[in-house]
N, C-alpha and C positions, 0 to 999 in steps of 0.2 A: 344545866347545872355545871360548875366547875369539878372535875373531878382532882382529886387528890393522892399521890401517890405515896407511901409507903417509903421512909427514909432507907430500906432494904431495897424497897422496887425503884426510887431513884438510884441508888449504888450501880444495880447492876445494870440499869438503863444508859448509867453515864459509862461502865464499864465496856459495852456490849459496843457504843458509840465508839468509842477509841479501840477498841480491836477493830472494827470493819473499817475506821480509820487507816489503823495502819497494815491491815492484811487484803482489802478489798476496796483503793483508792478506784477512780474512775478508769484509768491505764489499765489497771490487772482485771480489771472486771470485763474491760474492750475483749482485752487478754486470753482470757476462758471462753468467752462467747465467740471469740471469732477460730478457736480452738474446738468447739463445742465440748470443751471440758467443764464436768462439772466436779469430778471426782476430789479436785485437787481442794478446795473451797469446800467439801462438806468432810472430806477427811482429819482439814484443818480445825474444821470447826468441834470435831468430837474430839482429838487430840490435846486441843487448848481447856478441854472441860466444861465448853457448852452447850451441847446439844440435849444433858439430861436436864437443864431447867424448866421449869412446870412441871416436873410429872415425879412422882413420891418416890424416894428413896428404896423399897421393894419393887418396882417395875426396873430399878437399876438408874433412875432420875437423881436430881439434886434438890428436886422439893421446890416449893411454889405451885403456880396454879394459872387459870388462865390469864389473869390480868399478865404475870410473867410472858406467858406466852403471845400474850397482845403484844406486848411490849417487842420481843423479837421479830414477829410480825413488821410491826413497823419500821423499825431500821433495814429490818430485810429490805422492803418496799424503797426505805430510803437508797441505800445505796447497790440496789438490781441485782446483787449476786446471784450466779447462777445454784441451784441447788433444791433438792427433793424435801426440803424439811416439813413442808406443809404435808404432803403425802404420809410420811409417817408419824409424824403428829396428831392427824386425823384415827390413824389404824392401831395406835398403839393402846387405846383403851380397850378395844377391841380383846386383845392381848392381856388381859388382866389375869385371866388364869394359867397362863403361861409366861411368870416372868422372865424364864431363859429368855426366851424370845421376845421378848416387851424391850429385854436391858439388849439383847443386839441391835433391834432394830433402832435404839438408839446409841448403840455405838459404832455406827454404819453401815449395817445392814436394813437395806431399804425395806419398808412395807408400804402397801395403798391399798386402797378400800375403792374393790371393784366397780366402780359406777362411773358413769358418762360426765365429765367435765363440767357440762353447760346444766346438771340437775343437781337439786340440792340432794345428797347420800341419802336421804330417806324416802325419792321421787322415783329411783332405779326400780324395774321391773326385777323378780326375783331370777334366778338360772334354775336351770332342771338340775335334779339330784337323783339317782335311783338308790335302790335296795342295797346297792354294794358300797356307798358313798361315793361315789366318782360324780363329778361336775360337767355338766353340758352346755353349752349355749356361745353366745357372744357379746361383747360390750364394748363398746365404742367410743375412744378419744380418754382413755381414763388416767387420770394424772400420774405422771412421774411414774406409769408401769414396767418402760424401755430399762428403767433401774432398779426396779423392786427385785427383791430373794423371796419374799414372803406376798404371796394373793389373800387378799380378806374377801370374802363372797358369801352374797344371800342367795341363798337357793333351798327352793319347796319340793316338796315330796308331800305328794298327797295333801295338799293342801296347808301344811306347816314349813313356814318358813324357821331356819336358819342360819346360822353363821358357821362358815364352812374355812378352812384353812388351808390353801394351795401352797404349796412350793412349785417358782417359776420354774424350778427344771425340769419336774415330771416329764413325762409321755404326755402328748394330749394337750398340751398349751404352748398356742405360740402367739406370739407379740410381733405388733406391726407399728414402727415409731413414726409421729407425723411432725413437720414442723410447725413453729407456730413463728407467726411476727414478734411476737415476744419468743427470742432466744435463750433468755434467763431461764425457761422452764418447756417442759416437754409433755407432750401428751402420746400416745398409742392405743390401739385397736388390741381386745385382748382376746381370743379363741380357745374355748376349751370343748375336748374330744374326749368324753370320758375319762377327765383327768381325775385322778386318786387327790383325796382329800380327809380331811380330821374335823371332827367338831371341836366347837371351839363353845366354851361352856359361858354365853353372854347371850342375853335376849335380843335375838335380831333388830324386831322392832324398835327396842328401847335403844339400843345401841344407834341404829342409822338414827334417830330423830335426836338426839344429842350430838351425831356426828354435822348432823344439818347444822344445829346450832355453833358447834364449834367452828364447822368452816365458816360459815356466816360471818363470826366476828373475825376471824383471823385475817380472811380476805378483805374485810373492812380496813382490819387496820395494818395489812397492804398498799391497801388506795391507799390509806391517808400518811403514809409514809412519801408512796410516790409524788402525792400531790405537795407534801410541806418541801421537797427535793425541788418541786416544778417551781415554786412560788419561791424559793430562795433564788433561784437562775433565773428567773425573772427579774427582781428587783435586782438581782447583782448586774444583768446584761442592760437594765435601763437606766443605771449608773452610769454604765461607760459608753453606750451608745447615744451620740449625739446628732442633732439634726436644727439646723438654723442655729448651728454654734453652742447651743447647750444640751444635756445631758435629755433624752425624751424621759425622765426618769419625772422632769417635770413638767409636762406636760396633765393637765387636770385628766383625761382618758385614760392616762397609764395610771394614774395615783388610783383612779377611781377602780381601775382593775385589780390593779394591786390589792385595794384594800378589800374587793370582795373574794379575793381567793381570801387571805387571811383569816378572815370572816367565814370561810368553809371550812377552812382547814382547823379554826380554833373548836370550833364547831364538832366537828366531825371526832377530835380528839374527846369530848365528853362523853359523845354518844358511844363510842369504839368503850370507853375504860368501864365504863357506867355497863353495856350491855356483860364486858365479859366477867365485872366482879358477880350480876347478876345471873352468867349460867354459871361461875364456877359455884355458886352459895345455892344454885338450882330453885331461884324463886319462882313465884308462882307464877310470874308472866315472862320467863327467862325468853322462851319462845318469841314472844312477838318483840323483844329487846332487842333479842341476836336479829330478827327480821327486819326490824328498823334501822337498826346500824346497816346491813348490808345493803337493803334499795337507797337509803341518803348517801351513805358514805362514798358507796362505790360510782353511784349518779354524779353527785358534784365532784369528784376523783376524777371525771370526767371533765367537767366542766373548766376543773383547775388546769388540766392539760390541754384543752382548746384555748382557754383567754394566755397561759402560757406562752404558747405558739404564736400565738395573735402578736405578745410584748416580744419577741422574739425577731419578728418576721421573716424573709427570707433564711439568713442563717438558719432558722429553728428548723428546717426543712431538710439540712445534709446532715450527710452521714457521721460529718467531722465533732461535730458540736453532740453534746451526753445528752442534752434535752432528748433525743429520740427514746431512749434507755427508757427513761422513765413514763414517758408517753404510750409507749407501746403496754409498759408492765400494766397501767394506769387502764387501758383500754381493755386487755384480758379481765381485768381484775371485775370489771363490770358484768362481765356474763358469766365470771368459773362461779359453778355450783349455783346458776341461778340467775337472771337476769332483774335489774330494781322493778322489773311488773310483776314477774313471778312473785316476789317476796312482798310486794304490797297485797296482791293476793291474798297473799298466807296475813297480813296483815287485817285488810279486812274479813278474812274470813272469824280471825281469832276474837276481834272486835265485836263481830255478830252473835255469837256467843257469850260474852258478858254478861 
């Protein structure tokens, strides 16, 4: 289906396009990455007034919802900026009954939702909790932790899980940052030692299985940022790249490539708008929407970065040329929260049930 955007959700689509325009061209994005700064770009981006969009005006937001937040997603994806906003995008609903902290952690004070990178947030095993509320255990590779103020974690007592609330500075938690190929974002090891903790008044379970969902599309439409980035620099570089005195741009192989990125990426943009208007309206099959969008989108997100490379060739391989940027982002984006088997899984599993 064509999806259709909202003469508010175009505004600030086109708005959001010309700020990372002129704040986050391919130069300052080298810039920050080869700096490993990220602070500078996310400070900007609360500053300029948008980091509260999607999320309600009492959490300390600007109001909209996730299609909004697809939408940011995607340009993210487009142009690589380095920055935690996924991370706390996912934790801030979490945070509903504490909007103090709902409205920092989006006015840059980091949050993230404890769980392992490569799992969808509702597939993490729980942490140990005792009698006193202090948090035990370990989790590994969990996004943008090396940055968070604020830990979100599921941990059982006696057989009940909850939602538990760390502050990274306690006693009892330490964090180990790791790199990834993708510089744009960061993952770490996170340890906790009877670190002191608060409940957090949100139903564990309901919360991580919408968090699933939420990453699902976001990282979706990631990829499909990255890959409409990939598929511009492609036809742009098979313009000016010539071979036997004309442009390979016509050559029937590259057209033909050309037109099935196009073809993913038009693609991919129905499935990403369509899955997220259905988890924000919470339909009956929101689940297996956000599941679809994330094994297609993020799979040919891939695919778009290989036949890329391909129209590219050599060149597309150094360090000089931005193709990498997004190739790399394009390649994470395939496995964070999930890999497209995992989620066909959850696909057909949902399917079975019908």
């Amino acid at each position: 289906m064509l999806w259709k955007l909202t003469e508010e959700q175009e505004a600030y689509q086109d708005a959001l396009r010309s700020w990372l325009g002129s704040v986050a061209d391919p130069g300052q994005v080298r810039n920050w990455l080869d700096k490993g700064d990220r602070a500078t770009f996310e400070a900007r981006f609360v500053s300029d007034g948008l980091a509260g969009v999607g999320f309600a005006e009492e959490l300390g937001g600007q109001g909209g919802g996730m299609v909004e937040l697809a939408l940011t997603a995607e340009l993210f994806g487009r142009s690589a900026a380095p920055s935690s906003w996924l991370a706390t995008v996912l934790a801030v609903p979490a945070l509903a009954s504490r909007p103090d902290l709902a409205a920092a952690a989006l006015a840059g004070a980091t949050a993230t939702v404890v769980v392992p990178a490569e799992l969808p947030p509702d597939a993490s095993p729980a942490l140990e909790l005792d009698a006193g509320g202090r948090v035990s255990g370990s989790v590994g590779r969990v996004l943008a932790a090396d940055r968070a103020t604020q830990l979100i974690v599921c941990a059982e007592l006696e057989g009940r899980r909850e939602l538990r609330l760390v502050d990274a500075t306690v006693d009892g938690v330490s964090v180990t940052e790791h790199g990834l190929l993708d510089r744009s974002r960061t993952v770490a090891d996170v340890q906790f030692r009877q670190a002191a903790s608060e409940p957090l008044d949100v139903d564990a379970d309901a919360f991580l299985s919408e968090a699933a969902a939420r990453a699902a599309v976001l990282v979706a439409a990631d990829s499909l940022g990255a890959a409409h980035r990939m598929l511009d620099l492609a036809v742009e570089y098979s313009l000016q790249r010539k071979q036997f005195g004309v442009p390979i741009g016509s050559f029937q192989a590259v057209k033909h490539a050309a037109a099935t990125m196009l073809v993913a990426v038009e693609a991919a943009r129905s499935v990403v708008y369509y899955a997220a208007a259905s988890v924000e309206a919470g339909a009956e099959d929101h689940l297996l929407h956000a599941a679809a969008a994330k094994a297609q989108v993020t799979e040919e997100g891939v695919r778009v970065a290989d036949s890329a490379l391909t129209v590219h060739g050599a060149i597309g391989y150094t360090w000089e040329h931005d193709l990498h940027l997004y190739y790399k982002r394009a390649k994470l984006d395939e496995q964070l929260f999930g890999s497209p088997g995992l989620w066909n899984d959850r696909i057909a599993d949902g399917l079975a049930l019908l």
